[in-house]
N, C-alpha and C positions, 0 to 999 in steps of 0.2 A: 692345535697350534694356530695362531690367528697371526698374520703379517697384513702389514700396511705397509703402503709406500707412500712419500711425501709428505709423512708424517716430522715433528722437530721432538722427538722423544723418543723411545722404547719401555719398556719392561722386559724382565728375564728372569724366569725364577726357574727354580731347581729342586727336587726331593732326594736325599741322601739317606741310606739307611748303614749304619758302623754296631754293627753285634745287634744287641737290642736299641740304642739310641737313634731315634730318627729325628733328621733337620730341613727345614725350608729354607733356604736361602734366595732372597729378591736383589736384584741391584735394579736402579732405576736411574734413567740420563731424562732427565726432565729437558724442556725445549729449551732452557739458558745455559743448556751443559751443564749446570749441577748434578751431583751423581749423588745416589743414597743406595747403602746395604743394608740389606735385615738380614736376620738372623733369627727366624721361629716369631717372626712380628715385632721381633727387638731392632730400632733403628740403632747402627754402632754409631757413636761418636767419634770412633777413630780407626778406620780400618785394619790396621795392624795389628788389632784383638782381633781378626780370623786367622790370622797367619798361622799354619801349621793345624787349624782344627780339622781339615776334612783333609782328603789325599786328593792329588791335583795334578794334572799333565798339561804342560804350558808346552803352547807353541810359541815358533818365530814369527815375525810382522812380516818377514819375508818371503815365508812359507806363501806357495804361487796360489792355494786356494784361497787364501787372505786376502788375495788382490782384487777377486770379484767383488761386485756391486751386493751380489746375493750372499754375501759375508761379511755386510757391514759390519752388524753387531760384533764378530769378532773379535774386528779390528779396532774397534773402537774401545773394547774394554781392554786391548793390548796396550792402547796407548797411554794409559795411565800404569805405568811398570812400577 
């Protein structure tokens, strides 16, 4: 795991394995706040084609770990609900 700080961007990616199908998933907040997801190298054009593919446990933005500094990324991907 590699972190920076003072950085205007992230990446976050993910390996998911469901039976025998395995997936990469990236989301990227580029320095202008644009945000991109892949999908196995596939950029979506519209995020709601992942909806429901993989199993998922959302948190709250309230949630008191969310608050720290060292949990940006979180929160950051909270904020777009």
């Amino acid at each position: 795991m590699n972190i920076s700080f003072g950085e205007s961007g992230f990446r976050l990616e993910g390996h998911f394995s469901i039976g025998s199908a395995s997936y990469e998933v990236v989301v990227i907040l580029r320095g202008q706040g644009k945000k991109e997801f892949y999908l196995n190298g596939e950029l979506y054009e519209k995020l709601s084609r992942h909806i429901g593919l993989l199993p998922a446990v959302r948190s709250e933005e309230h949630t008191s770990e969310l608050q720290s500094p060292c949990n940006l990324v979180c929160r950051l991907l909270l904020e777009k609900k």
